[in-house]
C-alpha positions in Angstrom: 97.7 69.3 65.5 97.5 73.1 64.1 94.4 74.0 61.7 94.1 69.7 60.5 90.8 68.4 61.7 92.2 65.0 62.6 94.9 63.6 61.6 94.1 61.3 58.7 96.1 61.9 55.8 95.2 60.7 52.3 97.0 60.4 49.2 96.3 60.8 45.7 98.1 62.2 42.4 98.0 65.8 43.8 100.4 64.8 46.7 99.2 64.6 50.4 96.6 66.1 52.0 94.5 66.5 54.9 90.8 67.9 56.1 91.3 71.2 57.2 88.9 73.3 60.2 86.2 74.8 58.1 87.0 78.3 59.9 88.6 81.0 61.7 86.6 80.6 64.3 86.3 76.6 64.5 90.3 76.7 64.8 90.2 79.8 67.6 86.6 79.5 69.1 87.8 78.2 72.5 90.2 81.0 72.9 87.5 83.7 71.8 85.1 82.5 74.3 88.3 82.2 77.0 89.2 86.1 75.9 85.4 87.0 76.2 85.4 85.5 79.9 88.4 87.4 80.7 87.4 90.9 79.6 83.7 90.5 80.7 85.3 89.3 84.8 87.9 92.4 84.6 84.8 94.6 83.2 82.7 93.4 86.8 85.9 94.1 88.6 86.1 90.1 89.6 89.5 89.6 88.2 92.7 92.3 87.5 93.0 92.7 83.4 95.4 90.6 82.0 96.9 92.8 80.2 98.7 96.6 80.5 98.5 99.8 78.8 102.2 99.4 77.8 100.5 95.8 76.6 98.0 98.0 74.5 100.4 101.3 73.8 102.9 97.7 71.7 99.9 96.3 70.3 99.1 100.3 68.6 102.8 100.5 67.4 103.0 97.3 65.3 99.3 98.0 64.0 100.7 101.4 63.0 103.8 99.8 61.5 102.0 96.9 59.6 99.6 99.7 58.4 102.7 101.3 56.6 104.2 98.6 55.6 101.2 97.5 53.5 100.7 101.5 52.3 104.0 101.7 50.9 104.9 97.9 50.1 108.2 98.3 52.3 109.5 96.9 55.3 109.1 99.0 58.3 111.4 98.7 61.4 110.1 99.0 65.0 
């Protein structure tokens, strides 16, 4: 159903619409809390991390890229 808060439609002269999530965090909320859950059991050593350092060393890269690609208005290849 993506970021539509049900799926009513309505018409009018501006074309088709819909009522949107009010927020970021109405739309993702479940999946912060889910994260939160995650890190806080690997912190207490209940549960293995989900994720890697190569998982972490990725995410660095294409922040570094996205970074330099906004600086210099260009496309940056990875």
């Amino acid at each position: 159903m993506g970021a539509h808060l049900s799926r009513v439609q309505y018409r009018d002269a501006n074309g088709v619409g819909h009522r949107a999530l009010p927020d970021f965090f109405a739309r993702f909320g479940d999946a912060f809390r889910l994260e939160m859950e995650a890190f806080v059991a690997a912190c207490r050593g209940e549960r293995p991390a989900p994720l890697t350092l190569n998982d972490a060393t990725e995410a660095t890269r294409i922040g570094q890229a996205i970074t330099q690609s906004l600086r210099t208005s260009l496309p940056v290849s990875c």
